[in-house]
N, C-alpha and C positions, 0 to 999 in steps of 0.2 A: 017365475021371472026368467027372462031371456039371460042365456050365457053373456058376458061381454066380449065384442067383436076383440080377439085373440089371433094375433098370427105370427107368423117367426122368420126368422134369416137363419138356414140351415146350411154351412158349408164343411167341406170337408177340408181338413187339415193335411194335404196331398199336396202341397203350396204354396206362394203367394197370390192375393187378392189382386184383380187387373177392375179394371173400369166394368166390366160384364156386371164383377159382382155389385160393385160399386152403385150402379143402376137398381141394382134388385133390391140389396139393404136397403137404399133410400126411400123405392117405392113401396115396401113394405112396413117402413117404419113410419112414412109419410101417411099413411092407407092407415094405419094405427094412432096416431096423431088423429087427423080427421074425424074419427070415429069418435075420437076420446074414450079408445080402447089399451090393450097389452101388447108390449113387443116383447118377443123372445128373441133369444140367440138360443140354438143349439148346434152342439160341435158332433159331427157325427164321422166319427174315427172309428169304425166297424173295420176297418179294412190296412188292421194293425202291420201289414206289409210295406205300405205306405205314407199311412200317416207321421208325422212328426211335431213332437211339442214345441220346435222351432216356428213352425209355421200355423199352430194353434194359437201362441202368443202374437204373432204379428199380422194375426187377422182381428185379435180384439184390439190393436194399438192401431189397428188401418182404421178400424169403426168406429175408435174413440176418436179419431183425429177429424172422422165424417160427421162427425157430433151426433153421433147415437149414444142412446142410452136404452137396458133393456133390464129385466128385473135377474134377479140374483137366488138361487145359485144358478147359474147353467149347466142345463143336463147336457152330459158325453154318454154317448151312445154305451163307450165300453166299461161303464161304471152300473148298464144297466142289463147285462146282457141275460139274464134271468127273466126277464120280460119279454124277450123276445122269443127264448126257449117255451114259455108257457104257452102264446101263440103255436107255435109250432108243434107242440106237442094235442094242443088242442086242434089244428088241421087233422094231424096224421091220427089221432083218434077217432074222427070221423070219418077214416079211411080217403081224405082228401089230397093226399100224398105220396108220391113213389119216386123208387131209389134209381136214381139214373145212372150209371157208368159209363155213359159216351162223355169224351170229352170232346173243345170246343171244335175240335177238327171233323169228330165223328157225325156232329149237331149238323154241321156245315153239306157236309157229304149227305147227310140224309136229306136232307133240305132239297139239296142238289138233283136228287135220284130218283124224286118223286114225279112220276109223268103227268105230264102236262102242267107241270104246275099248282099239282093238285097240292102242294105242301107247301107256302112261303114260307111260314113262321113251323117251330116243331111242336112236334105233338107225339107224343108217345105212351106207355105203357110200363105195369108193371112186369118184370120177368118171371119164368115162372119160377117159385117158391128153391126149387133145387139148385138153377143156375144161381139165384140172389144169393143163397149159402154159400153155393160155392165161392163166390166172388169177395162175400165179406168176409168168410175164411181166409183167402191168398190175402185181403188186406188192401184190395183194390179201393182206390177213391169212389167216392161217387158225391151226386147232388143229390138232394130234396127238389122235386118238381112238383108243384099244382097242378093238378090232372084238372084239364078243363072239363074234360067227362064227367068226373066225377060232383066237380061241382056244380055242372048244371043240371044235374040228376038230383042233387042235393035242393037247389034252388027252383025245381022247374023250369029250367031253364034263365034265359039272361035279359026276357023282353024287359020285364020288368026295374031290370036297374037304369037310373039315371044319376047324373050329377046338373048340379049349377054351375054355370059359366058368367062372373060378371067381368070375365076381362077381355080376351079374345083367342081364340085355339083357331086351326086352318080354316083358312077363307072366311076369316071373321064370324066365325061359330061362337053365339054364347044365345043363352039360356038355357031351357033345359036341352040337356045332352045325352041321347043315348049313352048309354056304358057299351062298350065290344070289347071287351075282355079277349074273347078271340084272335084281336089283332095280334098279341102278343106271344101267341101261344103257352104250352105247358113253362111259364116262368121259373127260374131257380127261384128258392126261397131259403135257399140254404145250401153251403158247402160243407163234407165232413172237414179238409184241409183249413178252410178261411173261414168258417161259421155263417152268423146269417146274412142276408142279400138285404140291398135295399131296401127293396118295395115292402118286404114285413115289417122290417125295423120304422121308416118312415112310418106307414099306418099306426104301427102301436103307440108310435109318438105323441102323433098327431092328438089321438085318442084321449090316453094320457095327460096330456099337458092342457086339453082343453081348446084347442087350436080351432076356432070355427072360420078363419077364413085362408086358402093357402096362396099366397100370394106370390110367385114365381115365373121364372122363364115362361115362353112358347116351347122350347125344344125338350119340356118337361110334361106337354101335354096330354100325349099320347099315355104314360104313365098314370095318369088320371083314372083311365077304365081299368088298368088292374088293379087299383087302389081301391077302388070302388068294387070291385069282386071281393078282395080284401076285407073288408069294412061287412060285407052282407055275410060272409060265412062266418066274421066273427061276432058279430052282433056290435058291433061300432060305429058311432055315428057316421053322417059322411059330410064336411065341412064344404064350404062354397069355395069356387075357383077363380081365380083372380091372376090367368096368365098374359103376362106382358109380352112388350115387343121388345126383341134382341138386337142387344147394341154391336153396331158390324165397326170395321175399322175402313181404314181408306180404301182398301181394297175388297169391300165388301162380303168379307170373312166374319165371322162372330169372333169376338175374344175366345182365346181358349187360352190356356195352361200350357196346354204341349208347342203351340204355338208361339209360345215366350214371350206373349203381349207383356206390354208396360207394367209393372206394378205400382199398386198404391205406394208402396215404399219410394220406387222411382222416381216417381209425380214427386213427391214432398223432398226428395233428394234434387229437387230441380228449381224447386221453387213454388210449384204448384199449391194456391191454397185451394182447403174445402170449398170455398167459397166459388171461386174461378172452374173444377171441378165440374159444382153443382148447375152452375149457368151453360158449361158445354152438356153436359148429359139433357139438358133440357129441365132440370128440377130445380134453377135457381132463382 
């Protein structure tokens, strides 16, 4: 029997919620609804530097006021982080992994230096065996990177990956979709200072929780293919895509955070109901 159409509202608690997210929950829950499938919330707080339980609490009081509802309990990422090490440990046993010591200026400058452009995105290597000791003796940082090498060595290569598209990625691209993991280059997947990265944590999620449809931004697209590299080395399913269109403001900007768009809080501090909301976003 077929899984049930499963999908989630994952944000980070780095925040308050603005209209951006507001759009996504909706159409994610809506897309859930429809189906007569599961909606999840998960709070994905990996990135204990910024996170805060002020701003975890008032994204579930923004979602409860959007009239969502999602099942219980909700997973936090850092209540799971043994899950994401298992991963991790499972890459770097199959030799899928090396220790990086550039930092992000280093990354930049190699990038830079590469003739003719031969390098956009990086790509690198492990060093050899004596510098690495050396380095993790002095106690220097370093990252976890996915050697693309190694894993299309591993895989045969990458012709073979694809995902499904039923929502829209650039220039209106949806069904099936090559994977280019390549775009991205050797990805972190891990920090020694800040632990794991996204793209791991997301995938084991995903996995985990049963999630077969992801339902999300455009500006999440691209992420897609190395999810989907993801997914093939670990032997995890790979869920359908269902990326939307980004809500811009007057001035043709996308909401962001840094940008200090309006928050859900502010809207309801003004008067704003869900209701009124829902009608501007288009989902009323």
């Amino acid at each position: 029997m077929a899984a049930p159409f499963t999908t989630r509202f994952a944000p980070s608690p780095t925040g308050a919620l603005h209209r951006g997210h507001a759009y996504s929950a909706l159409t994610a829950f809506q897309a859930a609804q429809d189906a007569g499938g599961r909606f999840l919330l998960r709070i994905e707080d990996i990135d204990a530097t910024r996170c805060r339980p002020a701003f975890e609490a008032g994204i579930r009081e923004d979602l409860a006021w959007l009239g969502l509802a999602w099942e219980t309990p909700v997973r936090r990422q850092s209540e799971h982080l043994g899950d994401y090490q298992a991963a991790l440990d499972r890459l770097a046993a199959a030799g899928l992994l090396y220790r990086c010591f550039r930092t992000r200026r280093d990354v930049a400058e190699a990038i830079a230096a590469a003739p003719h452009g031969a390098m956009e995105v990086f790509r690198g290597a492990p060093l050899p065996p004596e510098e690495e000791a050396r380095r993790l003796s002095e106690g220097q940082p370093y990252a976890w990177r996915l050697s693309l090498d190694a894993a299309g060595r591993a895989l045969g290569g990458f012709g073979g990956l694809t995902f499904v598209e039923e929502g829209a990625g650039p220039g209106d691209a949806r069904g099936a979709i090559a994977a280019r993991p390549e775009l991205g280059g050797d990805v972190v997947l891990a920090r020694k200072d800040v632990g794991v990265a996204y793209h791991l944590a997301v995938t084991v999620d995903d996995a985990l929780q049963g999630v077969t449809h992801v339902v999300r931004g455009q500006d999440l697209f691209e992420a897609a293919h190395v999810q989907r590299l993801l997914q093939a080395l670990l032997g995890l399913p790979t869920p359908v895509y269902r990326h939307h269109r980004l809500l811009l403001d007057a001035d043709g900007r996308r909401f962001a955070k840094r940008d200090r768009a309006e928050t859900l809080a502010e809207l309801r501090e003004r008067g704003v109901t869900p209701q009124a909301l829902k009608r501007e976003l288009g989902l009323g």
